[in-house]
N, C-alpha and C positions, 0 to 999 in steps of 0.2 A: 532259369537260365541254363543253356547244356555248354558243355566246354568239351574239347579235345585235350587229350592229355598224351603224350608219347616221350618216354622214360628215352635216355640219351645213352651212347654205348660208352662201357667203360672209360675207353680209349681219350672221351671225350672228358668225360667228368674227370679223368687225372690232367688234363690241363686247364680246370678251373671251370667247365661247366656246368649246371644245373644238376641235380638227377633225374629231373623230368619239367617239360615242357607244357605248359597250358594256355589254352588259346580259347578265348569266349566265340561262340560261335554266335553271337548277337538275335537269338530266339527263344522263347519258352514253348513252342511247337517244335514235336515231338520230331514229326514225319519230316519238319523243313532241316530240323536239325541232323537227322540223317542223312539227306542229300548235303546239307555242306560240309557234314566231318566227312564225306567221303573226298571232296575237295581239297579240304584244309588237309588234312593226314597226308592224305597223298603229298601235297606238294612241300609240307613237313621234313616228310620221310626222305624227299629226292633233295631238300636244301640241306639237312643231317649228316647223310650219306656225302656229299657233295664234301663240304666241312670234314670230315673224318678221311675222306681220301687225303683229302688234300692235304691236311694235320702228315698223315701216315708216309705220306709221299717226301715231301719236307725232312720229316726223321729219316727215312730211309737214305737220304742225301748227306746228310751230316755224317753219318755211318762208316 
């Protein structure tokens, strides 16, 4: 089974998240697993980033 793995930014893990992230990509094919982590990460990476603004925006407000 291949899995996606993507570590979270600091920022995130000092209010309580993970240090990284894993997600089955539901294959033991190689090649099909590569065309979905490029799927999965991606859309990982832009819900993350999303998350950490938004965190960051928040504190900057309280400030």
């Amino acid at each position: 089974m291949y899995f996606t793995r993507i570590c979270l930014a600091k920022s995130l893990r000092d209010i309580g998240y993970p240090f990284d992230v894993k997600v089955s990509l539901l294959t033991r094919d190689r090649s099909e697993a590569v065309i979905r982590n490029i799927d999965v990460a991606g859309t990982l990476k832009k819900l993350l980033k999303s998350i950490d603004e938004h965190y960051t925006f928040e504190c900057e407000q309280k400030s």
